[in-house]
PDB file of N, CA, C and O in Angstrom:
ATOM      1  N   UNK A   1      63.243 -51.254  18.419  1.00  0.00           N
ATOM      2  CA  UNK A   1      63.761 -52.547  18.845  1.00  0.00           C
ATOM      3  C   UNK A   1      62.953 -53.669  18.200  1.00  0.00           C
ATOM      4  O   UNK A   1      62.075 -53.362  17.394  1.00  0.00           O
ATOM      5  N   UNK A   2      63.200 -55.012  18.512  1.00  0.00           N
ATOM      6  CA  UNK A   2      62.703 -56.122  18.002  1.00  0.00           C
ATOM      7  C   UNK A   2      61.297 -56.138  18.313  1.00  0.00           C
ATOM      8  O   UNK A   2      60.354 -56.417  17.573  1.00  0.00           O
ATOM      9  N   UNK A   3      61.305 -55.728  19.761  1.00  0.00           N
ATOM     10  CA  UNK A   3      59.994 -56.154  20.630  1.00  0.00           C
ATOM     11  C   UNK A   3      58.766 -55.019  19.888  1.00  0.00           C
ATOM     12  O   UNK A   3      57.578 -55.322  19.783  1.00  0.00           O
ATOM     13  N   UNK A   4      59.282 -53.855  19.481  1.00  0.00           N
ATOM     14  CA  UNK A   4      58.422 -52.879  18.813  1.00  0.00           C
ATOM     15  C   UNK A   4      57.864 -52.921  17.559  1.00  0.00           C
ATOM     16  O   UNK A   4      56.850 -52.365  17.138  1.00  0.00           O
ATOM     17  N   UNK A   5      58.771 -53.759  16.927  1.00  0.00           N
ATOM     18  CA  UNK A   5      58.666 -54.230  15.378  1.00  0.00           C
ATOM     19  C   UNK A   5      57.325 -55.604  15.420  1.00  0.00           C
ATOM     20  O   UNK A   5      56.353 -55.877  14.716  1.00  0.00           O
ATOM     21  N   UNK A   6      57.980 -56.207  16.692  1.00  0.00           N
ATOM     22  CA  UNK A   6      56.853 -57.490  16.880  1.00  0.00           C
ATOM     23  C   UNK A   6      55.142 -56.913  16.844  1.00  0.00           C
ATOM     24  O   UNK A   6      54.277 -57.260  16.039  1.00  0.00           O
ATOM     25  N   UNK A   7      54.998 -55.871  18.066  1.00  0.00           N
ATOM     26  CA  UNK A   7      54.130 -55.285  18.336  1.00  0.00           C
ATOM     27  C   UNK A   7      53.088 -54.765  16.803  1.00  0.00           C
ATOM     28  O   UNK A   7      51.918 -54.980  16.487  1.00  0.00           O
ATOM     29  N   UNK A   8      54.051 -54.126  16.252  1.00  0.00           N
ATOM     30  CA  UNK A   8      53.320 -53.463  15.254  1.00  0.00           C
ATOM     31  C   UNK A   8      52.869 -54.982  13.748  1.00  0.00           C
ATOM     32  O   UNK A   8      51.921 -54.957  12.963  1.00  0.00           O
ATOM     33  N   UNK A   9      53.819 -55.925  13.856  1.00  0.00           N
ATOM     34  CA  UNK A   9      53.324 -56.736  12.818  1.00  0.00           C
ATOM     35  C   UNK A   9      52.127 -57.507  13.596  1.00  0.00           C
ATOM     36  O   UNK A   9      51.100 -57.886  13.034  1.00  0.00           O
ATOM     37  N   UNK A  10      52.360 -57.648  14.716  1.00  0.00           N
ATOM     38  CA  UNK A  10      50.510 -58.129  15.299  1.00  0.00           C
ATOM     39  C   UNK A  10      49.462 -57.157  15.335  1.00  0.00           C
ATOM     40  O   UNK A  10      48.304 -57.569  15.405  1.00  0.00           O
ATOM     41  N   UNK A  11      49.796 -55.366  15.280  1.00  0.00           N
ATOM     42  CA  UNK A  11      48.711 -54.802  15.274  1.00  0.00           C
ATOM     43  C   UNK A  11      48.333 -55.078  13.744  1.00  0.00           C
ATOM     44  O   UNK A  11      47.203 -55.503  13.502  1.00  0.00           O
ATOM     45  N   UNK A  12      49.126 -54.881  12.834  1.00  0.00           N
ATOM     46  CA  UNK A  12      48.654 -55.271  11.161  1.00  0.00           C
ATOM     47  C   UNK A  12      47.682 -56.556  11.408  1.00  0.00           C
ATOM     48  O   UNK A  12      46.452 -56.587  11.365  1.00  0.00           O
ATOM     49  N   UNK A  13      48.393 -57.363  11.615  1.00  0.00           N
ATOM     50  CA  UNK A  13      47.723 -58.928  11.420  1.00  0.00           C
ATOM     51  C   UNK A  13      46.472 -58.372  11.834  1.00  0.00           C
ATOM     52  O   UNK A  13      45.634 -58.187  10.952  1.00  0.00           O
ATOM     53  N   UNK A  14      46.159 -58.038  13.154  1.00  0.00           N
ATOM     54  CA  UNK A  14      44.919 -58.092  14.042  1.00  0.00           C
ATOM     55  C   UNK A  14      43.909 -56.929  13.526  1.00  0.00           C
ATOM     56  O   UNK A  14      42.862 -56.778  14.155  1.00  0.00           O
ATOM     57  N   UNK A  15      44.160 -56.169  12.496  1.00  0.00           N
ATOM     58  CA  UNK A  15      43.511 -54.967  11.985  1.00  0.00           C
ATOM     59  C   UNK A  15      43.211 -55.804  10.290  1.00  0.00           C
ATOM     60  O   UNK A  15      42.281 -55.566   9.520  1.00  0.00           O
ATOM     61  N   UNK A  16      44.018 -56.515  10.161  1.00  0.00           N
ATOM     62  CA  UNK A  16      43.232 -57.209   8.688  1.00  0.00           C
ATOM     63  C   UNK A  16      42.484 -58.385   9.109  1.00  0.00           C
ATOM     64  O   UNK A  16      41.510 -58.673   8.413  1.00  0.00           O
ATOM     65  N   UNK A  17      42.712 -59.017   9.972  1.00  0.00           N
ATOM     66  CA  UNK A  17      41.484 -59.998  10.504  1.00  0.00           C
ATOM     67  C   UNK A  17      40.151 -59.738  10.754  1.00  0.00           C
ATOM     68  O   UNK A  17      39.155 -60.459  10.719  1.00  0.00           O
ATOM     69  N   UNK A  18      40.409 -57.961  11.148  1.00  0.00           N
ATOM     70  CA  UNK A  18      39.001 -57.473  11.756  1.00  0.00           C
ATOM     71  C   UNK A  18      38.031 -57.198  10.281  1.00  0.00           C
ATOM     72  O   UNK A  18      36.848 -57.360   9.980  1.00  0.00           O
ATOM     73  N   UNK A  19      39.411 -56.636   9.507  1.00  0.00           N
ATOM     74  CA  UNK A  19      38.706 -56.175   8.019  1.00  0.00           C
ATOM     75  C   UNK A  19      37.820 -57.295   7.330  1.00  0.00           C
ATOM     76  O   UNK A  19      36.682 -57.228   6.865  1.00  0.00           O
ATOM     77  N   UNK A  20      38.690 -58.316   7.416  1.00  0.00           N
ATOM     78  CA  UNK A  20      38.298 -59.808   6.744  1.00  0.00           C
ATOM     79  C   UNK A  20      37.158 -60.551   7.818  1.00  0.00           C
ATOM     80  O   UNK A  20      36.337 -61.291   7.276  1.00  0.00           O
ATOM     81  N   UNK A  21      37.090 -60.412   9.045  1.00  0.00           N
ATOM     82  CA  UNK A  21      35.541 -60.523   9.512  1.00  0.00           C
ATOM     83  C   UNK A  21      34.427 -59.650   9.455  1.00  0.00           C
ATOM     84  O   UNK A  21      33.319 -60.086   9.766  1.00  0.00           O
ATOM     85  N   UNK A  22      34.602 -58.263   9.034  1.00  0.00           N
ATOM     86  CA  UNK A  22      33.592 -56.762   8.568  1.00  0.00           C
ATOM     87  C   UNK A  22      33.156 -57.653   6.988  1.00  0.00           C
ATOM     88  O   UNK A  22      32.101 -58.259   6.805  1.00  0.00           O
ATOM     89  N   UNK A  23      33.956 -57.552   6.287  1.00  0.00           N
ATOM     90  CA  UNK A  23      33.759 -57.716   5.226  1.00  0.00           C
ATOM     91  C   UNK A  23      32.695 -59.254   4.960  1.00  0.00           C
ATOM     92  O   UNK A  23      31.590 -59.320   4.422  1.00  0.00           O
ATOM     93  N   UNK A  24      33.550 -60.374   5.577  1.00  0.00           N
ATOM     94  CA  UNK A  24      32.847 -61.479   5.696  1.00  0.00           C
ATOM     95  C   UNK A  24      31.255 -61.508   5.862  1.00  0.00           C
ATOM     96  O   UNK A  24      30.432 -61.891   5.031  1.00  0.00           O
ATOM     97  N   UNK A  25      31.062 -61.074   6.972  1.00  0.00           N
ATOM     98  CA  UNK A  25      29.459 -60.693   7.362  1.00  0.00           C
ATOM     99  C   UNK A  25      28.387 -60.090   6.313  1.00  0.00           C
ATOM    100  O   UNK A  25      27.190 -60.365   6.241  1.00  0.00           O
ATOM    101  N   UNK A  26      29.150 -59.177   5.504  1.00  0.00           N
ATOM    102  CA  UNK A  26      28.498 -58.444   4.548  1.00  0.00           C
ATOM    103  C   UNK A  26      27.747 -59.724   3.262  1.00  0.00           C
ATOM    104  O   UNK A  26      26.624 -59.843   2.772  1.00  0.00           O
ATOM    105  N   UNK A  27      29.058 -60.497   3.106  1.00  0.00           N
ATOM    106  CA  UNK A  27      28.783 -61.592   1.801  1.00  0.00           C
ATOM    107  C   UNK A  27      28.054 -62.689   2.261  1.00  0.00           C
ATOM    108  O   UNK A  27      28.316 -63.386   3.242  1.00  0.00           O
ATOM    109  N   UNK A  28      26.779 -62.830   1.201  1.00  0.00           N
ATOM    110  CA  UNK A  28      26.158 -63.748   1.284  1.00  0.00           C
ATOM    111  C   UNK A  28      26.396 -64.518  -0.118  1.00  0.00           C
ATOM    112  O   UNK A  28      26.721 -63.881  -1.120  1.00  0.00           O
ATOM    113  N   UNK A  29      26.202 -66.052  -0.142  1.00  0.00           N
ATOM    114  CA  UNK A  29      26.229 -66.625  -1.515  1.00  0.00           C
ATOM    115  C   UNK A  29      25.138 -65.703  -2.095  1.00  0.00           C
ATOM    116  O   UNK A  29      24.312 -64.901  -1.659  1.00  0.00           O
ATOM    117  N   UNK A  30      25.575 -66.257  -3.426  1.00  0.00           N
ATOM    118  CA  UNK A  30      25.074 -64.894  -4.478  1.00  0.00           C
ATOM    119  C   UNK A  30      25.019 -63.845  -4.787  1.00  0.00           C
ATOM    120  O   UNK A  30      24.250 -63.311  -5.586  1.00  0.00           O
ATOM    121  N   UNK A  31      25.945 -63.366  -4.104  1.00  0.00           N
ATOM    122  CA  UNK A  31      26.588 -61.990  -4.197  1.00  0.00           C
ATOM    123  C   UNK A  31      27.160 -61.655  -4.670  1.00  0.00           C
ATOM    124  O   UNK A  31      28.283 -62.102  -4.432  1.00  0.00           O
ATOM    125  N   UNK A  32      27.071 -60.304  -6.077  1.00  0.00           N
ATOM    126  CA  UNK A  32      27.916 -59.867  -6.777  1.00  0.00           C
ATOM    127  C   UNK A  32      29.257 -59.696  -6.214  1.00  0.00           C
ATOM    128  O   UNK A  32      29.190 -59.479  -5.005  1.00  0.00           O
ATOM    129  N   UNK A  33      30.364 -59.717  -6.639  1.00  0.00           N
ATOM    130  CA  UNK A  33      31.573 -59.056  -5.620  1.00  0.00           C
ATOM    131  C   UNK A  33      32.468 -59.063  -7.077  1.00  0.00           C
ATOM    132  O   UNK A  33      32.128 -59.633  -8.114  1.00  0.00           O
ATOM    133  N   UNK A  34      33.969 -58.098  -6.809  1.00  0.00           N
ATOM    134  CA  UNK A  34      35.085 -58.241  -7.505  1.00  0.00           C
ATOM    135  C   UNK A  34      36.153 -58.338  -6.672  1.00  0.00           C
ATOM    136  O   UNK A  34      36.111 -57.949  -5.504  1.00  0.00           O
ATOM    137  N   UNK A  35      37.174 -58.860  -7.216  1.00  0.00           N
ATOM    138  CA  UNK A  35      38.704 -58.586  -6.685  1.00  0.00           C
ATOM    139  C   UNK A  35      39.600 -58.546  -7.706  1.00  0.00           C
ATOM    140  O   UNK A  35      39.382 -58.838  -8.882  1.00  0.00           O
ATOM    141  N   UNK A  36      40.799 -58.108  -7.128  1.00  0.00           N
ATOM    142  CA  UNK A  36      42.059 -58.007  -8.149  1.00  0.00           C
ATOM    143  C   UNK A  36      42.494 -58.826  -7.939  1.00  0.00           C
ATOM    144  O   UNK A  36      42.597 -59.139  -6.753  1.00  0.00           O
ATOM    145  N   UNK A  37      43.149 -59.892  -9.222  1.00  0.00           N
ATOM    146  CA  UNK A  37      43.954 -61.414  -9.391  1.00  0.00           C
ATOM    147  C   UNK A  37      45.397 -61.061  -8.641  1.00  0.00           C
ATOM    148  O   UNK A  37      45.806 -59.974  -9.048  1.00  0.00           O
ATOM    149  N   UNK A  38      46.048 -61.506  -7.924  1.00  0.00           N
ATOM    150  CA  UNK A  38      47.230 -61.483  -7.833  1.00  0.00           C
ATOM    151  C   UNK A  38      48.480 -61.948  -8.295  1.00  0.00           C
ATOM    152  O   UNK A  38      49.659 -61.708  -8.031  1.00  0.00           O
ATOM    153  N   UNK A  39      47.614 -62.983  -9.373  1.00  0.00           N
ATOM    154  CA  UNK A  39      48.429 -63.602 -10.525  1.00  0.00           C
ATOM    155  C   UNK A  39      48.527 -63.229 -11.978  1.00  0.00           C
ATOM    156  O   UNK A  39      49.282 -63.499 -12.911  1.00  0.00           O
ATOM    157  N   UNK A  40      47.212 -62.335 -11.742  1.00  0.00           N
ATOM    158  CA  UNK A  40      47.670 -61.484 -13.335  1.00  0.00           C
ATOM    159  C   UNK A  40      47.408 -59.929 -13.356  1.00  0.00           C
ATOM    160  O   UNK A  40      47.737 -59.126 -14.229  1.00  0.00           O
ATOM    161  N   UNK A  41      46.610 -59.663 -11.958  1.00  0.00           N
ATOM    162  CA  UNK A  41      46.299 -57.973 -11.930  1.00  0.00           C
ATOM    163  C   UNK A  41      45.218 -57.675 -12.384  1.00  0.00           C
ATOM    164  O   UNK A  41      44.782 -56.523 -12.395  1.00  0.00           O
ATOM    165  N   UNK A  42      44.451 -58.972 -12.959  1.00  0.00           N
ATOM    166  CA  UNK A  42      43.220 -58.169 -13.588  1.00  0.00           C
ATOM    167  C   UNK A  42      41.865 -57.951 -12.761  1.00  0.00           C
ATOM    168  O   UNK A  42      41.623 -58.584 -11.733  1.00  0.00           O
ATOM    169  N   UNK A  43      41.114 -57.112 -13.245  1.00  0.00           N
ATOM    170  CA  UNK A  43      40.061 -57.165 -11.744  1.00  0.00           C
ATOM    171  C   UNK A  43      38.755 -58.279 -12.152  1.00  0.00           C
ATOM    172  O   UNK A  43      37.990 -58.007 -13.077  1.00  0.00           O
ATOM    173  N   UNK A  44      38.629 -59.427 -11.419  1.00  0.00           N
ATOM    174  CA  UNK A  44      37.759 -60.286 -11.636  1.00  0.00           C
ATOM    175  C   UNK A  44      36.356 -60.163 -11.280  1.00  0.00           C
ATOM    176  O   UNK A  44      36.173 -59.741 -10.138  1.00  0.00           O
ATOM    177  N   UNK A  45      35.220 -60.448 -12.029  1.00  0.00           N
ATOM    178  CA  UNK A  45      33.785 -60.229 -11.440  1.00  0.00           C
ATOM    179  C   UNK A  45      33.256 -61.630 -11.167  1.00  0.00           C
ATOM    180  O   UNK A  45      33.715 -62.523 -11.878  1.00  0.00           O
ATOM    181  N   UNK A  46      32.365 -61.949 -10.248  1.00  0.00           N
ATOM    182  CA  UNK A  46      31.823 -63.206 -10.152  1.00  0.00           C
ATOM    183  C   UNK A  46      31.005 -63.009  -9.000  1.00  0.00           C
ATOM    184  O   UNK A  46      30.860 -62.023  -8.278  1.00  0.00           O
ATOM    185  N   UNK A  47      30.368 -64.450  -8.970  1.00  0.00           N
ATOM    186  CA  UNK A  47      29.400 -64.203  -8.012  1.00  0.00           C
ATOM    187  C   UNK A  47      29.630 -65.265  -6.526  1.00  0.00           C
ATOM    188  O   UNK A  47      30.054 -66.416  -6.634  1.00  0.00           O
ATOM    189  N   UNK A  48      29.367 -64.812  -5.561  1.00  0.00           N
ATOM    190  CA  UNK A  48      29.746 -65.720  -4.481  1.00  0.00           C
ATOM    191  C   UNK A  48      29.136 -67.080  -4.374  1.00  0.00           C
ATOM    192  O   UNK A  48      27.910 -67.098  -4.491  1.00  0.00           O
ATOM    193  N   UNK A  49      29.670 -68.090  -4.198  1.00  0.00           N
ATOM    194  CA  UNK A  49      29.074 -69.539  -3.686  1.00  0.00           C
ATOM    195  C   UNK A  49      29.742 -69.758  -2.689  1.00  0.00           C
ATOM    196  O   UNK A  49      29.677 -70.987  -2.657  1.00  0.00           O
ATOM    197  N   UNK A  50      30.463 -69.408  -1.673  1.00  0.00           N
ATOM    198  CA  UNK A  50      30.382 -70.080  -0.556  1.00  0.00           C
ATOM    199  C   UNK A  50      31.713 -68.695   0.459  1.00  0.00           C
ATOM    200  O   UNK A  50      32.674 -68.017   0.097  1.00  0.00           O
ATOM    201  N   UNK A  51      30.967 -68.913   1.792  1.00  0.00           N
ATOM    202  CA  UNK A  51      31.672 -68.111   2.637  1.00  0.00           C
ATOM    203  C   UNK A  51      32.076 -69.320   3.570  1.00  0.00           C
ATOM    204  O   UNK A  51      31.219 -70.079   4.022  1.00  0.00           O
ATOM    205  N   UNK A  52      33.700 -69.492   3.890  1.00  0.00           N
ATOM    206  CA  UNK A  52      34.258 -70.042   4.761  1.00  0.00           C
ATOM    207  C   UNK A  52      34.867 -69.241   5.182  1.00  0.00           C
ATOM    208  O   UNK A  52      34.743 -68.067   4.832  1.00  0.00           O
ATOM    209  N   UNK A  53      35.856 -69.725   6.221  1.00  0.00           N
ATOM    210  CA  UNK A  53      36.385 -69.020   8.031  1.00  0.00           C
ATOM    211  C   UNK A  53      36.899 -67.444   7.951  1.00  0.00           C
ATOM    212  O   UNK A  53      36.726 -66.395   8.571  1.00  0.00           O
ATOM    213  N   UNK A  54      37.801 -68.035   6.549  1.00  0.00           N
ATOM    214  CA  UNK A  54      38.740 -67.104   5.841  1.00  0.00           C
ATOM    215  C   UNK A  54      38.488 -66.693   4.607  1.00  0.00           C
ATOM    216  O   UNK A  54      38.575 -65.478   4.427  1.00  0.00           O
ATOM    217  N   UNK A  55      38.144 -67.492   3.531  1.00  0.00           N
ATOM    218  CA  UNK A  55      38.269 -67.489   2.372  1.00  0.00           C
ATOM    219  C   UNK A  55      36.982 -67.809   1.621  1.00  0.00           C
ATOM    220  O   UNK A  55      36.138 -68.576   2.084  1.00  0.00           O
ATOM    221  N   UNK A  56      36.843 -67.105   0.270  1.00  0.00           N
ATOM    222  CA  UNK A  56      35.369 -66.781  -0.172  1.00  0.00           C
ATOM    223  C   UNK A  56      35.591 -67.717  -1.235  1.00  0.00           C
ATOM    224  O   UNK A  56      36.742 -68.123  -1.392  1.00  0.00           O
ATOM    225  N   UNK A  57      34.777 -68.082  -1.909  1.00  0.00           N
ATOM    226  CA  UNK A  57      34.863 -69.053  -3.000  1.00  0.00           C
ATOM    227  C   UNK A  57      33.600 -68.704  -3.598  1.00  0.00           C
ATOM    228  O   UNK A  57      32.408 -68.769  -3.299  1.00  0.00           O
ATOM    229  N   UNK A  58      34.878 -67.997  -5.318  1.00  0.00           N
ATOM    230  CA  UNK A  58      33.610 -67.154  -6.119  1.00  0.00           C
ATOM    231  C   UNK A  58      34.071 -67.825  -7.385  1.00  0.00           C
ATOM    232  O   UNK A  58      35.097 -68.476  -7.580  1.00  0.00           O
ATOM    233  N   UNK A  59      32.970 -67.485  -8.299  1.00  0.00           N
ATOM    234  CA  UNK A  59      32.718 -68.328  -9.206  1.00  0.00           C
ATOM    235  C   UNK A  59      32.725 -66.693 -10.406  1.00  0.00           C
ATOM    236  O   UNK A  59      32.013 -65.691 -10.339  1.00  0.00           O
ATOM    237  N   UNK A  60      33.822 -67.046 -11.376  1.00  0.00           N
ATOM    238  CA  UNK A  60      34.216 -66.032 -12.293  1.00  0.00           C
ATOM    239  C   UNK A  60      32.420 -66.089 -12.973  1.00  0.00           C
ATOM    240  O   UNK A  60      31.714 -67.097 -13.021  1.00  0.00           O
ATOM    241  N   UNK A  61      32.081 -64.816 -13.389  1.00  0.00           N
ATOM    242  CA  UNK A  61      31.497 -64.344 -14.296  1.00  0.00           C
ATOM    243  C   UNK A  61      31.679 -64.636 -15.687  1.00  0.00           C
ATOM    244  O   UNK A  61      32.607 -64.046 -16.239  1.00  0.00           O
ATOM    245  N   UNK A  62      30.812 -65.622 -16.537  1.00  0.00           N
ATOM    246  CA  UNK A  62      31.312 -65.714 -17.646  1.00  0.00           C
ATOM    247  C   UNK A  62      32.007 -66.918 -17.821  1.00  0.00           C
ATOM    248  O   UNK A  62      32.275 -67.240 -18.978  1.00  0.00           O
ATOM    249  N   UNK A  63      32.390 -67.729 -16.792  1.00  0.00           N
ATOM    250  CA  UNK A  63      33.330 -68.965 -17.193  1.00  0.00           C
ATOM    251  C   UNK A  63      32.357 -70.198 -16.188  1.00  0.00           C
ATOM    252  O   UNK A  63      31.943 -70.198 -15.029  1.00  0.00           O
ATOM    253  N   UNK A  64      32.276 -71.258 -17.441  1.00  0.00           N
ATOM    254  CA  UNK A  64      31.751 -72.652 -16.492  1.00  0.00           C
ATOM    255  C   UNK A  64      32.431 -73.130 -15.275  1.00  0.00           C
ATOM    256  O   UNK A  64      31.774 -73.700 -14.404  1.00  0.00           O
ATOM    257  N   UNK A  65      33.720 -72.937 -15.150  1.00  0.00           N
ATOM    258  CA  UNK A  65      34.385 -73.749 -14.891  1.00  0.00           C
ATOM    259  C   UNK A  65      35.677 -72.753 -14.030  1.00  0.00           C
ATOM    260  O   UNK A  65      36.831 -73.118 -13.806  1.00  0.00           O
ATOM    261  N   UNK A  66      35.092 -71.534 -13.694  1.00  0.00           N
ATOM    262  CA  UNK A  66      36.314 -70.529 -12.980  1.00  0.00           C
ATOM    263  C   UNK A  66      35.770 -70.329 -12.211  1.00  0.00           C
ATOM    264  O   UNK A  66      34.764 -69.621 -12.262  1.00  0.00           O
ATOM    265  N   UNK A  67      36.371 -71.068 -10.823  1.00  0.00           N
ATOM    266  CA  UNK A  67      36.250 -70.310  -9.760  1.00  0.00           C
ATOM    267  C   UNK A  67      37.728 -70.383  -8.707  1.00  0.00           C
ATOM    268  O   UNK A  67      38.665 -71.180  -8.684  1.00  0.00           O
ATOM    269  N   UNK A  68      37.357 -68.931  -7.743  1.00  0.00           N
ATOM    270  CA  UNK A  68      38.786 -68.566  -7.460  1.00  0.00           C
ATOM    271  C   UNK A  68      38.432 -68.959  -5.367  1.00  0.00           C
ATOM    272  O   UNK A  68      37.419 -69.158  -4.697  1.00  0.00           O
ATOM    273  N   UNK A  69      39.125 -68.927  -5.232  1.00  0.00           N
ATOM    274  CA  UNK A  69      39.748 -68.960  -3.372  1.00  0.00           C
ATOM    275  C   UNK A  69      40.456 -67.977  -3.073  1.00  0.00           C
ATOM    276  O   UNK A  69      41.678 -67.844  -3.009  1.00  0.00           O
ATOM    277  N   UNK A  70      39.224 -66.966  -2.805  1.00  0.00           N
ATOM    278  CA  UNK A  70      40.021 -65.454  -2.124  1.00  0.00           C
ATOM    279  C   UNK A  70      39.956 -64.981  -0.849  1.00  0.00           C
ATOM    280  O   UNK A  70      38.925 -64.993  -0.177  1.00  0.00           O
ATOM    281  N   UNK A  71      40.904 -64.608  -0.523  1.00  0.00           N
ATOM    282  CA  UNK A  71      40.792 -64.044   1.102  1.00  0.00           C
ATOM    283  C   UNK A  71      39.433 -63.445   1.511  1.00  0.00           C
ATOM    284  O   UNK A  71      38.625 -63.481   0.583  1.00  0.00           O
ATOM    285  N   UNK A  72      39.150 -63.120   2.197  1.00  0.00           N
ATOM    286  CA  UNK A  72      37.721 -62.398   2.611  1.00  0.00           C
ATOM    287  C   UNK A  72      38.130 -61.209   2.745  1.00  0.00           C
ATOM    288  O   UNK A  72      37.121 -60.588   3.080  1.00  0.00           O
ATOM    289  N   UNK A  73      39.191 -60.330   2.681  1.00  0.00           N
ATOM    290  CA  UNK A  73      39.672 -58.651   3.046  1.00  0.00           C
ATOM    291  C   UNK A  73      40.004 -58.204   1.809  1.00  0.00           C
ATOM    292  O   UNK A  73      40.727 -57.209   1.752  1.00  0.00           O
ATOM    293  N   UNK A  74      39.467 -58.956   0.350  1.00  0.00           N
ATOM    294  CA  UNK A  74      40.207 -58.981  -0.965  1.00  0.00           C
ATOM    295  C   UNK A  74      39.195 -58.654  -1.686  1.00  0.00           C
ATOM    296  O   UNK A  74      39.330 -58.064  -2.757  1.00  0.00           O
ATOM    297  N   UNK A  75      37.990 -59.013  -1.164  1.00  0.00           N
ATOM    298  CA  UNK A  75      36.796 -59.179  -1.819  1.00  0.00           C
ATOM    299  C   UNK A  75      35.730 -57.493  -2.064  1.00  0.00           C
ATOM    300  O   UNK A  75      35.185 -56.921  -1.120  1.00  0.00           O
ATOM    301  N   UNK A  76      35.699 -57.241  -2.820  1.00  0.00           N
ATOM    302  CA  UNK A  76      34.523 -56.177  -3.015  1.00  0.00           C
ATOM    303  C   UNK A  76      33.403 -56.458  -3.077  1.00  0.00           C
ATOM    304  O   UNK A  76      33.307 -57.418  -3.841  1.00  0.00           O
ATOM    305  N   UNK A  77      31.868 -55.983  -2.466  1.00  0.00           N
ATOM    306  CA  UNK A  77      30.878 -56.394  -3.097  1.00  0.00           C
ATOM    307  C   UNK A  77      30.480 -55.435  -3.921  1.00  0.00           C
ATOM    308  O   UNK A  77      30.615 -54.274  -3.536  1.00  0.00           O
ATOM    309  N   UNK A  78      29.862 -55.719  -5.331  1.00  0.00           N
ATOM    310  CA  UNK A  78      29.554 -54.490  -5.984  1.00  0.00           C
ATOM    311  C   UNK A  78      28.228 -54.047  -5.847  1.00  0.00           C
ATOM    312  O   UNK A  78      27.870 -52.995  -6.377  1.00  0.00           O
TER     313      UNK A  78
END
């Protein structure tokens, strides 16, 4: 039913929130990490500058001037 379908898209939601606060805790600025681009697939390396609520803000490896706004459940540390 509807009400079962509801159920299960809040257990998702509420099981990647938990991932994306596990994960969060782990990253400190300056922290190696990678993720996969979702705009081109490629896997990005960089280093962390800043942990907010949700979203990590890393600074590409290799570029002055690249940095990305990634989810916190997206993030690898290497």
């Amino acid at each position: 039913t509807n009400d079962q379908l509801n159920s299960i898209v809040q257990a998702v939601q509420f099981a990647r929130n938990q991932l994306a606060q596990k994960n969060k805790f782990t990253l400190r600025a300056g922290s190696n990490v990678k993720f996969v681009s979702s705009r081109s697939g490629q896997t990005i390396l960089g280093t962390v500058e800043k942990v907010n609520r949700k979203f990590v803000i890393v600074r590409e490896s290799g570029k002055a001037f690249g940095t990305w706004r990634v989810p916190a459940n997206m993030v690898e540390v290497i």
